[in-house]
C-alpha positions in Angstrom: -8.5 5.6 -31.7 -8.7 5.8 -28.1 -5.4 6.5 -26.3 -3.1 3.9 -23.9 -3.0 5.0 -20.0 0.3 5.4 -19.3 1.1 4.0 -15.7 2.9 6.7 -13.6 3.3 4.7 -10.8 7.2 4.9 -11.2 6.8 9.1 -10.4 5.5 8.1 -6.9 7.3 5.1 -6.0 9.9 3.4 -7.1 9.4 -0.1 -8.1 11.3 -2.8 -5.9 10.9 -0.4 -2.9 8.1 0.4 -0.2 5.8 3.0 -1.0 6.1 6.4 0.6 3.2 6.6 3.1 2.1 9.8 1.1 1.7 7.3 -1.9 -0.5 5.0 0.1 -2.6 8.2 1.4 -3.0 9.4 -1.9 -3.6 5.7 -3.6 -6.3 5.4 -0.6 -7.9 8.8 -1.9 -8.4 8.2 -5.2 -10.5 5.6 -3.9 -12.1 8.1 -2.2 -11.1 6.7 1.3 -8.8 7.7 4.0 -6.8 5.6 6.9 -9.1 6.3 9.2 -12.1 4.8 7.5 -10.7 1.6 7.5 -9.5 2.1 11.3 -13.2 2.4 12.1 -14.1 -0.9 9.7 -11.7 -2.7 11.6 -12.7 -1.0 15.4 -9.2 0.1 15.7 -8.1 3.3 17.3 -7.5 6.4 15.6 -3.9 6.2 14.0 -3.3 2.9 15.2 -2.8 1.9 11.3 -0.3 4.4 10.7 2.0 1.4 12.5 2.0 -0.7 9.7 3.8 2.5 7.6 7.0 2.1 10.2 6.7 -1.9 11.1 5.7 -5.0 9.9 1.8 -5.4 10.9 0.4 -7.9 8.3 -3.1 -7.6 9.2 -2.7 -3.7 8.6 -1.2 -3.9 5.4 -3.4 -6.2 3.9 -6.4 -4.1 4.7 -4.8 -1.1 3.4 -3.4 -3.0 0.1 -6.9 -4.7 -0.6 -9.3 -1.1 -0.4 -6.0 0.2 -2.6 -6.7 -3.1 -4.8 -2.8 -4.6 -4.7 -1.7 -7.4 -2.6 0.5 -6.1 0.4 3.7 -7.3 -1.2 3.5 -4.7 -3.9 3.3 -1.8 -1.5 6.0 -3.2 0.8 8.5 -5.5 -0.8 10.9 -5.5 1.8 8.6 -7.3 4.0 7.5 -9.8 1.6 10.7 -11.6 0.3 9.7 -13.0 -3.6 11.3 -16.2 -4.7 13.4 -14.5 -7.3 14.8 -12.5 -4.2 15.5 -15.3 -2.2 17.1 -17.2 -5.7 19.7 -14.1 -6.5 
């Protein structure tokens, strides 16, 4: 009988909180990608995504979250309020 995966998410970030960007770096390379390969897919300048690890920048966040395969509220909460938040 084959074994469950356990989900270790919870030893790299801790759930209701933004993700470390070491956490994203190292989601991003087990897809085998890096920041800057989606910096050149979007003809942005080097680094320039690194912004969206210290301020809000939507468009950089969901670009990171999809090639990670999450929506960008999952990887920063904080800046996507949930209606149970906004209820308690």
């Amino acid at each position: 009988m084959p074994q469950p995966k356990q989900d270790l998410t919870d030893l790299f970030v801790d759930l209701g909180q933004d993700w470390p960007s070491d956490a994203i770096i190292r989601a991003l390379k087990r897809k085998g990608l890096k920041l800057r390969d989606i910096e050149k897919e979007l003809g942005l300048k080097e680094n320039s995504i690194r912004n969206a690890f210290y301020r809000s920048c939507p468009g950089y966040e969901s670009a990171i979250a999809e090639k990670i395969g999450l929506s960008p509220d999952v990887i920063w909460p904080s800046r996507y309020p949930s209606e149970q938040r906004l209820t308690a």
